[in-house]
C-alpha positions as CSV (number, residue, x, y, z in Angstrom):
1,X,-6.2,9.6,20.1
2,X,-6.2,11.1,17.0
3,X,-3.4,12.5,14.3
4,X,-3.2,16.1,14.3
5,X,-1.1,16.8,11.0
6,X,0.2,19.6,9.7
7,X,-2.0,22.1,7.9
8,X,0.3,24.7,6.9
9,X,4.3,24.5,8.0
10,X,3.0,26.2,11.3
11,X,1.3,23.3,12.5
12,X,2.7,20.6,14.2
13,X,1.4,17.2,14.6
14,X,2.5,15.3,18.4
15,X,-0.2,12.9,18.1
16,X,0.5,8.9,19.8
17,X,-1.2,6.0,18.1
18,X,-0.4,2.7,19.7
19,X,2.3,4.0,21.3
20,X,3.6,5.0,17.9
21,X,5.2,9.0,18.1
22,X,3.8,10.6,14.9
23,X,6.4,12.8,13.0
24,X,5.6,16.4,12.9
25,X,6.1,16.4,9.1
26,X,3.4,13.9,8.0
27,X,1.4,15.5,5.2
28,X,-2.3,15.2,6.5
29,X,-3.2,12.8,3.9
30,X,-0.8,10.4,5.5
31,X,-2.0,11.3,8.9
32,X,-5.5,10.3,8.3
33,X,-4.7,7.0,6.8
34,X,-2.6,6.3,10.4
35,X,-5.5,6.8,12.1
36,X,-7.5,4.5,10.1
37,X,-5.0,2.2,10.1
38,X,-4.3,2.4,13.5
39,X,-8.6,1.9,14.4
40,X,-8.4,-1.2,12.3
41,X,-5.7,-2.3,14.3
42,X,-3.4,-3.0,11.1
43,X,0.2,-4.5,12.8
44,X,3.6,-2.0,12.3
45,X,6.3,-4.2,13.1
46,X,7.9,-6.8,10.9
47,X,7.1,-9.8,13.6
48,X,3.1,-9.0,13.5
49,X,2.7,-8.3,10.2
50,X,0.6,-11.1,8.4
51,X,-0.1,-11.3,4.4
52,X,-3.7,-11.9,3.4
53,X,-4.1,-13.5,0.0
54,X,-7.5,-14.9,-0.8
55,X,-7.8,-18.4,-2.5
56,X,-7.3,-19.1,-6.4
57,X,-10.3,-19.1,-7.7
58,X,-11.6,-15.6,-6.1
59,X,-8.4,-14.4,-7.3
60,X,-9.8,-15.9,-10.7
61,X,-13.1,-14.7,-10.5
62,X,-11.6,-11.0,-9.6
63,X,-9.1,-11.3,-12.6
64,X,-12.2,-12.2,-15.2
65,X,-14.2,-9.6,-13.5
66,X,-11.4,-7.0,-14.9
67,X,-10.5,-8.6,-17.7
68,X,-10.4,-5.3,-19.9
69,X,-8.5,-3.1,-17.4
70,X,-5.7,-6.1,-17.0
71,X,-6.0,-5.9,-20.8
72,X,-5.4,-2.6,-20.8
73,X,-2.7,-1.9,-17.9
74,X,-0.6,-4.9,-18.4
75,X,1.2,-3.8,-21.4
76,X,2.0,-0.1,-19.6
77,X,2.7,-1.9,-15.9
78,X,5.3,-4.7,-18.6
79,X,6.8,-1.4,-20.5
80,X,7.3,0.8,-17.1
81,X,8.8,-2.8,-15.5
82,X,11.5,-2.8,-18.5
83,X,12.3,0.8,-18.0
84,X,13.0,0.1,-14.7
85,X,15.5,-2.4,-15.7
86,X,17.9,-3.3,-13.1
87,X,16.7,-1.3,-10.4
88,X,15.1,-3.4,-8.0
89,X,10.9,-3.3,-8.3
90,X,7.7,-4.7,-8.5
91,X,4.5,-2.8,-10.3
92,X,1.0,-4.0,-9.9
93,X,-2.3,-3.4,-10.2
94,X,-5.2,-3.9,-7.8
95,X,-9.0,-4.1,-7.9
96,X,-11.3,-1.6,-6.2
97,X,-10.8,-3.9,-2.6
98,X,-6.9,-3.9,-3.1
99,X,-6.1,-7.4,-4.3
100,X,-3.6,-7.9,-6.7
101,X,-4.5,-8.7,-10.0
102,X,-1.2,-8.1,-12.0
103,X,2.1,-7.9,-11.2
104,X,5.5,-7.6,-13.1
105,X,9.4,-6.9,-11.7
106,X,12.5,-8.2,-10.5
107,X,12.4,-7.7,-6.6
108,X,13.5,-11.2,-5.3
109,X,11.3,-10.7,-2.3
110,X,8.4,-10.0,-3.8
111,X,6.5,-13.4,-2.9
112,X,7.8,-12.7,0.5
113,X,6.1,-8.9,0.8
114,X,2.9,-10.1,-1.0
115,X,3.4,-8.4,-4.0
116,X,2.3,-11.3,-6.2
117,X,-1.6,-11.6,-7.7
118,X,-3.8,-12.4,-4.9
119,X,-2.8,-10.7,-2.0
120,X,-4.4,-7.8,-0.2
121,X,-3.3,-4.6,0.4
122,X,-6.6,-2.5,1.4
123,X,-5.6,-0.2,3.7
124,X,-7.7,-2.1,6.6
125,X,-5.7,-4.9,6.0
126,X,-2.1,-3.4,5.5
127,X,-1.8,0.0,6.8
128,X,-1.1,2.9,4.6
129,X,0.4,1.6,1.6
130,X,-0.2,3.4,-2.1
131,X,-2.7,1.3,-3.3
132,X,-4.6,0.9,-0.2
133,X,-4.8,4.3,0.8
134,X,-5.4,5.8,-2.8
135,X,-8.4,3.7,-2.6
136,X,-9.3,4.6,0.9
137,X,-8.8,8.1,-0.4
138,X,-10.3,8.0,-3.8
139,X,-7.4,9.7,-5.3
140,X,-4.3,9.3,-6.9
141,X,-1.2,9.7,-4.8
142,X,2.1,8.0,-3.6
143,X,3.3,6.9,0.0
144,X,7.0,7.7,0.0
145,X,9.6,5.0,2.3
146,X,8.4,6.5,6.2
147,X,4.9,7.6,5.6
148,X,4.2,3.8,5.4
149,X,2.6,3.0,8.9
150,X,4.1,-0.6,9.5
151,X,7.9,-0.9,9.8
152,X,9.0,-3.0,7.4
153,X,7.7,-1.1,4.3
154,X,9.6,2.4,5.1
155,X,11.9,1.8,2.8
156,X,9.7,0.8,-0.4
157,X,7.9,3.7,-2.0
């Protein structure tokens, strides 16, 4: 069944995906990317959720492939991580198929949530997730705690 979201604050969205109630106040956007999510059949709760990483040297290969935009981000994705300070993060970049290339912070989980060079998170693979579905989407934007579709990243933004 598909997400009917919100077009205006009139509309409501009552939509189920795998058995999943869809909030009335997901922007449409967000709504979408559950459906697509959902289609690939992307898990949403902490006990099914699997990290993808692909081996060393494609991780390599992708990082020489984009040598000049690591060159160029790292220094801004290193100056935004020391801003950030003591706040629990990590910031990364991906390629255009959502691996991780780069990524900088102090969350201690971060291995734990793939958020290290190498893993994926396409939307196909991981659900909606900012870099996923701003690829997906071919636009900038932000998915904020709940919007996320898999449990245990509603509280990251």
């Amino acid at each position: 069944m598909a997400i009917d979201s919100p077009k205006n604050s009139e509309t409501k969205a009552d939509g189920i995906v795998e058995n999943l109630a869809i909030p009335s106040s997901l922007r449409t956007l967000i709504a979408e990317s559950w459906n697509r999510s959902a289609a690939a059949g992307v898990a949403t709760t902490a006990d099914k959720v699997i990290f993808h990483r692909v081996p060393d040297d494609d991780l390599l290969h992708r990082q020489l492939v984009n040598k000049n935009l690591l060159r160029a981000a790292a220094p801004h994705l290193n100056w935004l991580s020391a801003w950030l300070g003591n706040i629990p993060h990590v910031v990364y970049l991906v390629d255009r198929d959502g691996i991780i290339l780069f990524s900088v912070g102090n969350y201690d989980n971060a291995d734990a949530f793939g958020l290290t060079p190498g893993f994926n998170w396409s939307e196909a693979v991981m659900g909606t997730n900012g870099a996923g579905t701003a690829i997906a989407t071919d636009r900038a934007l932000a998915v904020m705690g709940p919007e996320h579709i898999s449990e245990p990243f509603q509280g990251f933004t």
